[in-house]
Steps between C-alpha positions, in 0.01 A plus 500: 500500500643867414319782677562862330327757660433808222399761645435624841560835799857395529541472104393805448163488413147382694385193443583107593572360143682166454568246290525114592684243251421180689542181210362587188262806653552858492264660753447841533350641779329843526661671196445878572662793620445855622649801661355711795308757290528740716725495821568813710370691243704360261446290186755218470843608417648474156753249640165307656378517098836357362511210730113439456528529149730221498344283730215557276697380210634169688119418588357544139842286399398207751067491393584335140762214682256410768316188522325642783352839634337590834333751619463511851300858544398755261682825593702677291854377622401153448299458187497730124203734517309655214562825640825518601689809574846553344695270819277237420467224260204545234307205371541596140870445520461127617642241266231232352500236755258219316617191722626658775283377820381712732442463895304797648331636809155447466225696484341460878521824696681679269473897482303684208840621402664161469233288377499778194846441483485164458177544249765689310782223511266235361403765202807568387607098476176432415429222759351455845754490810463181678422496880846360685425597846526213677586245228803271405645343185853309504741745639258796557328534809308817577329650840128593591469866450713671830501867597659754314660604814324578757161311527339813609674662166262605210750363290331173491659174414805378354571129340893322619654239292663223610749303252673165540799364224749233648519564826466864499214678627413874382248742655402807353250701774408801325386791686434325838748755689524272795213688649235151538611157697278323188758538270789413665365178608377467165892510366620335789311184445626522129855419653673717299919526376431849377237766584419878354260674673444888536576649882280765652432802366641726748505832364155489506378712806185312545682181604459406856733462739278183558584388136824589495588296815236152282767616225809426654353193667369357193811597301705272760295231488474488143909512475512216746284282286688491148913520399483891366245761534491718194369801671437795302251711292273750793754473775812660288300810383649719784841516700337414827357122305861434387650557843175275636576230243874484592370484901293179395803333317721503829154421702467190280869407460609654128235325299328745396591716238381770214443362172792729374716250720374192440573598144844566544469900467515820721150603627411785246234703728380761323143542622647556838728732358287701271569829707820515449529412184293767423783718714801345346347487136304762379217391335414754150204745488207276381706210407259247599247631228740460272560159604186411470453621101788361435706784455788426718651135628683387801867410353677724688353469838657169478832615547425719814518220797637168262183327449358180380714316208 
């Protein structure tokens, strides 16, 4: 099994994309992306652009190869949308995927938003999008529908996927945050090698001191149950996460780690580090207009802190 996380907080970009070669299957989970639109009063940073434009490339690169695609929610970091903005990936610039099979969140207590988001996926390929919650076929197993968070969050529910290949055991936990016991004992009975997961969100005001104590214990308990937790995506939006994140990895003994690490790179946080950016790199007078017509392009933002290859 080879686990290659795409895109994530501490690869630049928001989402949890991966992709899983395990025997003759390539699996892609949750192939979206996004950047904070706006973030201290600030739209993302050029640099933020470059690096999601090519994380955006990598992800239309990987639809065509896969055997398999899964959606585990329907927001906008984790699926293509119909209306994307310019950080986004658009549905009319995905690849014709006749063969491809698909594994979805279904369609039980799913928000207006996302079940017209999903209405819009199966236009565009021009099939329905099976039902997985729940479900299992040969290496693929998939949970019952789990909190998007918080389960008092009006973020509703998120799908995890569980894959086994000789020996190996691979979870991929969405947008669970480590903020519900459900989940975790969910992954935990998986028995898993390898876990990625998103940490709490704790930039967010409205978090609890309540849930951010059910965070940490949850985050612990989930690194005690498998050989590496992947934990990245929420938690790494903000300087106070990271320093969290790195708390929890001496907590639980050094196994748990950004995805940035597990893939062999240095953490490249730029959603926690949009303000300075903004400081260190002035950003041009209505330069994200002209992004968006397609005036102006990203090259040489690039070169400004030695990004992505």
């Amino acid at each position: 099994m080879e686990i290659t996380v795409i895109g994530t907080e501490s690869l630049g970009v928001r989402g949890l994309s991966c992709m899983v070669t395990a025997g003759d299957r390539r699996i892609l989970i949750d192939p979206g992306v996004a950047l904070g639109y706006l973030r201290h009063g600030h739209l993302p940073h050029p640099c933020q652009v470059a690096v999601g434009a090519v994380v955006r490339k990598k992800i239309l690169a990987a639809m065509p190869e896969a055997t398999d695609i899964i959606f585990s929610h329907y927001h906008g970091d984790h699926v293509p949308l119909a209306d994307a903005n310019p950080y986004q990936i658009s549905l009319n610039h995905i690849p014709s995927l006749e063969g491809t099979r698909f594994w979805c969140r279904g369609t039980a207590s799913l928000s207006f938003h996302s079940l017209h988001r999903r209405e819009a996926i199966e236009n565009h390929l021009g099939h329905p999008l099976p039902d997985a919650d729940g479900t299992s076929e040969g290496i693929l197993s998939f949970s019952v529908p789990v909190p998007h968070g918080s389960p008092r969050s009006h973020l509703r529910k998120v799908m995890m996927t569980c894959i086994r290949d000789e020996g190996r055991t691979f979870v991929h936990a969405s947008d669970i945050q480590m903020l519900n016991r459900e989940a975790v004992t969910i992954i935990r009975a998986w028995k898993p090698d390898v876990v990625i997961a998103s940490g709490p969100p704790l930039y967010l005001l409205r978090l609890t001191e309540k849930e951010r104590t059910e965070a940490w214990t949850n985050a612990l308990n989930a690194a005690e149950g498998c050989g590496t937790l992947i934990l990245d995506h929420h938690v790494l939006r903000s300087h106070a996460g990271c320093r969290w994140a790195e708390k929890l990895s001496e907590e639980a003994g050094g196994n748990v780690v950004s995805a940035a690490e597990f893939m062999g790179k240095e953490p490249l946080l730029l959603e926690a580090r949009r303000e300075e950016l903004y400081r260190d790199y002035p950003v041009p007078e209505r330069w994200h207009d002209a992004y968006a017509r397609g005036d102006v392009g990203v090259e040489g933002f690039l070169d400004f802190i030695g990004l992505v290859k």
